[in-house]
C-alpha positions in Angstrom: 62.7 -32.8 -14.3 63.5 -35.8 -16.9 63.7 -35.3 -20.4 59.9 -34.6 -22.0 58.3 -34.4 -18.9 55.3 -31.6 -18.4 55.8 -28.7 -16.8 52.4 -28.5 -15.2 51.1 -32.1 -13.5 47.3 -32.6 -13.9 45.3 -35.5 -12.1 42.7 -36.5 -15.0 40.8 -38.4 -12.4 40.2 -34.6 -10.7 37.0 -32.9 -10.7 38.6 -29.8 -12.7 39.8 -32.7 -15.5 36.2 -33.9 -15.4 34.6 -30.7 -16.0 37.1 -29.2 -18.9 36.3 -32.2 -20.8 32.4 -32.8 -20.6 30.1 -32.2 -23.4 29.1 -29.0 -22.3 32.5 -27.3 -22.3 33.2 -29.4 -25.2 30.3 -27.3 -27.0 31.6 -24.4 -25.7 35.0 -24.7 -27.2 33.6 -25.8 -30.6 31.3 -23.5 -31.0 34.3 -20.6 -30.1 36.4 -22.4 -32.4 33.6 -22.0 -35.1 33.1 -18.3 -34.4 37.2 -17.8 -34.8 36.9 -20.1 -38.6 34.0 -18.0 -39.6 35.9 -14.5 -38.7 39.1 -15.4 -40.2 36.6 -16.5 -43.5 34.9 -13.1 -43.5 38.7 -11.5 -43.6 39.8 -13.1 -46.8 36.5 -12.8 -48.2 35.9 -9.5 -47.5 37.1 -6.2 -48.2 37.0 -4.9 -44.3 40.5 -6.1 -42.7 39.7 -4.2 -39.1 39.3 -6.5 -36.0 36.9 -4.5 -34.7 34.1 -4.6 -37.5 34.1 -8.3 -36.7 31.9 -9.9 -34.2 32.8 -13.4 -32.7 29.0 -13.9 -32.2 26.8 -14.6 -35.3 23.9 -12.5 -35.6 21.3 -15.4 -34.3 23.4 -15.3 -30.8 23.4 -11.6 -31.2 19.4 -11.8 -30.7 19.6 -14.7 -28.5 22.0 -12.6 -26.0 20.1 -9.6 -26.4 16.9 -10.8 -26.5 15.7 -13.9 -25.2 18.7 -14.4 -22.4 17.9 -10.6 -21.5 14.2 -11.3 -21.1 14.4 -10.9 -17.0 11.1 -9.1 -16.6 8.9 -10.6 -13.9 5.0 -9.4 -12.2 5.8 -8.3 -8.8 2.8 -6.0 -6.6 3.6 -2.3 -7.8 0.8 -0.6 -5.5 1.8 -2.3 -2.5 3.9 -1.4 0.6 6.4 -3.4 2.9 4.5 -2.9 5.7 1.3 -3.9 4.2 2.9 -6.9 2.5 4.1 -8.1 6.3 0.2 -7.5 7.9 -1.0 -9.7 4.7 1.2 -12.3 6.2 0.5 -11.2 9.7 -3.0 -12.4 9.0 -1.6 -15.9 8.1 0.8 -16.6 10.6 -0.3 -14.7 13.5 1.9 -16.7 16.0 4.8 -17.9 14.3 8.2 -16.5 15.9 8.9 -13.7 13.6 12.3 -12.0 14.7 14.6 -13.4 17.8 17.2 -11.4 19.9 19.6 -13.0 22.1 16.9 -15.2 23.8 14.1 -13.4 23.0 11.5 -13.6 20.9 8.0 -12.1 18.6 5.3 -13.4 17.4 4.3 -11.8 14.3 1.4 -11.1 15.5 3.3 -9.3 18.4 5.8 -7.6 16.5 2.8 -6.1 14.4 0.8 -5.2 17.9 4.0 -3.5 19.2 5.1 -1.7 16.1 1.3 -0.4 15.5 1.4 1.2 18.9 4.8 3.1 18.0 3.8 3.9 14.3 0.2 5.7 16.0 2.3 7.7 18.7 4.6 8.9 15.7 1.5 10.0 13.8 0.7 12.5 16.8 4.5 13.5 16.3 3.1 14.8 13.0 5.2 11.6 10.9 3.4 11.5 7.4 4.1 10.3 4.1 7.7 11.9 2.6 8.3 13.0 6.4 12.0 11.5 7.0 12.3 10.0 10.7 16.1 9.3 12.3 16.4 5.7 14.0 19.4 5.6 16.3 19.6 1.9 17.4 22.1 -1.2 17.3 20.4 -4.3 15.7 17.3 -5.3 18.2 14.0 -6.3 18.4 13.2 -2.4 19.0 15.3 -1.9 16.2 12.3 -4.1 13.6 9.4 -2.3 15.9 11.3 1.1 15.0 11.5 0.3 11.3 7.6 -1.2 11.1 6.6 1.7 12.6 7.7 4.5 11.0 6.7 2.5 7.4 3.0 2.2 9.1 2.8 5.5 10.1 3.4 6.7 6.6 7.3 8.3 7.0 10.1 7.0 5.7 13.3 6.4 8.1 17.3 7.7 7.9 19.3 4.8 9.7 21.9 6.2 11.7 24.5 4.2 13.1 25.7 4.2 16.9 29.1 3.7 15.7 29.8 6.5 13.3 31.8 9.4 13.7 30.2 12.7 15.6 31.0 14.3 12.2 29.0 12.0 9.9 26.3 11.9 12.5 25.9 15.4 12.7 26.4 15.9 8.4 23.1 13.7 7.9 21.2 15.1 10.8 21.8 18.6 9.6 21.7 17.7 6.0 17.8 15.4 6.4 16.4 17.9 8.8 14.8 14.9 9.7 11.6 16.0 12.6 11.8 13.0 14.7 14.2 10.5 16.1 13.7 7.2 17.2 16.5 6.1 19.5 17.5 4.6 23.4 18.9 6.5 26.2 22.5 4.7 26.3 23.0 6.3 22.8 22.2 10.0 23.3 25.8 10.8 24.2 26.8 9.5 20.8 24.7 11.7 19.4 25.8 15.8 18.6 23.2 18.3 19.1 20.4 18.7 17.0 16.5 19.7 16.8 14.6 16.5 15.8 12.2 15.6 18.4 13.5 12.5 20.4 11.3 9.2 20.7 13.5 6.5 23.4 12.4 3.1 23.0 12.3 1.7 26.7 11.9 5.4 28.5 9.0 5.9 26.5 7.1 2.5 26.7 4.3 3.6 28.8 3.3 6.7 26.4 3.7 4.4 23.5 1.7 1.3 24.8 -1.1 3.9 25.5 -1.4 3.7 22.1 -4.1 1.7 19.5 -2.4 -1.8 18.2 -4.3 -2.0 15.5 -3.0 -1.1 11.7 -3.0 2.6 11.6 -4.1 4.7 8.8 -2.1 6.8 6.3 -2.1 8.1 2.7 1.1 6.3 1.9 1.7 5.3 -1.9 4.0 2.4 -3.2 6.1 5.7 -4.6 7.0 6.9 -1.4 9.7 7.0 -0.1 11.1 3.6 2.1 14.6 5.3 3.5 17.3 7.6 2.8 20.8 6.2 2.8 23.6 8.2 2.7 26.8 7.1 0.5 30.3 7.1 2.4 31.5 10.4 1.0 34.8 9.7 -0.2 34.6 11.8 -3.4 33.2 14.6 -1.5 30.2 15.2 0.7 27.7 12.0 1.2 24.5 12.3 -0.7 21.8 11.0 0.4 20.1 8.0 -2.0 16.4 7.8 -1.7 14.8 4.5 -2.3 11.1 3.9 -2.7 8.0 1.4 -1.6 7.9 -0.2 -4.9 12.0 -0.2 -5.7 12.5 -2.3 -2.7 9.4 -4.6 -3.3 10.6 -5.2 -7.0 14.2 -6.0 -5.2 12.7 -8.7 -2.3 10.4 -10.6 -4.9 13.0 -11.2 -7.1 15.5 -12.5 -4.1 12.4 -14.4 -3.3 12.0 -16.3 -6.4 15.9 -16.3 -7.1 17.9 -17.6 -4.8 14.8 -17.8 -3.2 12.8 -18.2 0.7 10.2 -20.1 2.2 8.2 -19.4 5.5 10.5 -22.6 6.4 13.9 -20.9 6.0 15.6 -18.5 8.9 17.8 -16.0 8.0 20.7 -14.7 10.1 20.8 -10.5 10.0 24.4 -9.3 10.5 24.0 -6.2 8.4 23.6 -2.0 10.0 20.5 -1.1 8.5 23.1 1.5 6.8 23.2 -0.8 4.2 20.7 -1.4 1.5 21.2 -5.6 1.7 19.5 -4.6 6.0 16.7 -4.5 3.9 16.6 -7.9 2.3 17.9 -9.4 6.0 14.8 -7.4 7.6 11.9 -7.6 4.9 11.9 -10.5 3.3 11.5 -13.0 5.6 8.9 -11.0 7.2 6.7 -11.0 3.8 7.4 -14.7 3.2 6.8 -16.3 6.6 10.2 -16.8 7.7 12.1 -15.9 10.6 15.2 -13.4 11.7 17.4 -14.2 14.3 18.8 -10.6 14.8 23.6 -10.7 15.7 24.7 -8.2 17.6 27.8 -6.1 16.4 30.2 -7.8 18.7 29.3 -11.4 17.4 29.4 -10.2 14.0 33.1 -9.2 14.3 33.8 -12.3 16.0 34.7 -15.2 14.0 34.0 -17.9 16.8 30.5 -16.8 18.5 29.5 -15.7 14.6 30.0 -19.5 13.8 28.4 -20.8 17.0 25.2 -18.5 16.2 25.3 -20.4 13.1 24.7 -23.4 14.7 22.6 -22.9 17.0 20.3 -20.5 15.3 19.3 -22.7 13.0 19.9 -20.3 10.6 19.6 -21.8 6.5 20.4 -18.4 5.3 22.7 -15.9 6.1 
């Protein structure tokens, strides 16, 4: 290194060079290096001496912090339900692809017919408002009907995944004494014993289409409950979180204004509905006019066909 030169090399022409020193970082700085004068002025002038009764903000940004930058509260529908919110947009876009699975493909006018049917045969199963329903099922188009339906039908749904251990499984089966449980054959041997009354998408279809299409009745509320999620359980036992109509409404309007969807976007669900973010994949493109293209597991875990369902998707979201 000769004599005087820097230790650390920056290129001034570099974006990082251009952004320290524009006017808005240049504010920044001043206005910290105010704060700092005024502090050090309030020491000598002053008879408290502690750092800590000192605040770098004045009282105006105090306010401004507090109150006008902390001013986040929006109108969203608070007597409204998921479900209802996708049959308003049923009505709009009847025949607009709505959710896609490895070449095929609903309408939502179709996915609303199909999921109606399901949600009237669960209603005979005695599936009400509070009554907690198990769905069994790897991300699918029955997987969307399953959800729809047991929201239409007034219940609210445990998600279960295919791939946990027998031990979990069998903690939040026992734990939900959930009635019902929507699954498909090919996963009953991952499944442990239990007494919920078993619905399989596919074995059942001809029961199930005998069924009314139409929007089914129920005395369902914005306050009840959506799903119950339980946490992983590594400080003890999981527990069970239970989220309602209205929570998860508040959550997709504001994703919708902020980052934000149109019925023009597509989103690309990679998520187990284990998850609370399923629920932003699932919903909110279904309330906004937009469309899911469902990944299976195995794509998800692979870099290379994740990328190329990218691409060919179409996907704008993900």
């Amino acid at each position: 290194m000769k004599p005087n030169e820097p230790l650390v090399k920056t290129n001034t022409d570099s974006w990082a060079a251009q952004t320290f020193t524009n006017t808005t970082d240049f504010s920044i700085n001043q206005k910290l290096g105010d704060n700092s004068i005024n502090n050090s002025t309030r020491c000598e002038t002053t008879d408290t001496k502690q750092v800590l009764d000192l605040s770098l903000l004045s009282q105006p940004e105090i306010e401004q912090l507090l109150g006008e930058w902390n001013s986040t509260q929006v109108n969203y529908p608070q007597n409204i339900c998921i479900h209802q919110l996708f049959e308003a947009q049923v009505a709009k876009t009847p025949h607009k692809v709505a959710v896609s699975f490895e070449g095929k493909q609903l309408t939502y006018q179709q996915l609303n017919q199909r999921a109606n049917q399901l949600a009237h045969y669960l209603q005979t199963l005695n599936v009400k408002p509070e009554v907690m329903v198990g769905i069994c099922l790897e991300r699918s188009l029955n997987l969307v009907i399953g959800l729809l339906a047991i929201l239409k039908a007034g219940g609210s749904y445990v998600p279960l995944d295919p791939a946990y251990p027998l031990d979990r499984l069998a903690f939040m089966l026992e734990d939900s004494q959930m009635p019902v449980l929507i699954t498909q054959r090919q996963f009953l041997n991952r499944l442990p014993e239990h007494q919920a009354k078993l619905v399989l998408l596919g074995s059942d279809e001809q029961i199930i289409a005998r069924s009314s299409d139409q929007n089914p009745r129920s005395n369902v509320t914005a306050q009840s409950l959506v799903y119950t999620i339980y946490t992983s359980g590594s400080t003890g036992k999981p527990k069970g979180v239970q989220i309602t109509h209205t929570s998860v409404v508040n959550f997709l309007y504001s994703m919708g204004r902020q980052p934000g969807m149109t019925e023009q976007d597509t989103l690309l669900a990679v998520t187990t509905i284990c998850f609370d973010i399923a629920g932003l994949e699932l919903y909110l493109p279904l309330i906004v006019g937009a469309s899911v293209v469902l990944v299976s597991r195995e794509v998800t875990i692979d870099p290379v066909q994740l990328a190329e369902h990218i691409e060919t998707s179409g996907a704008t979201i993900m």
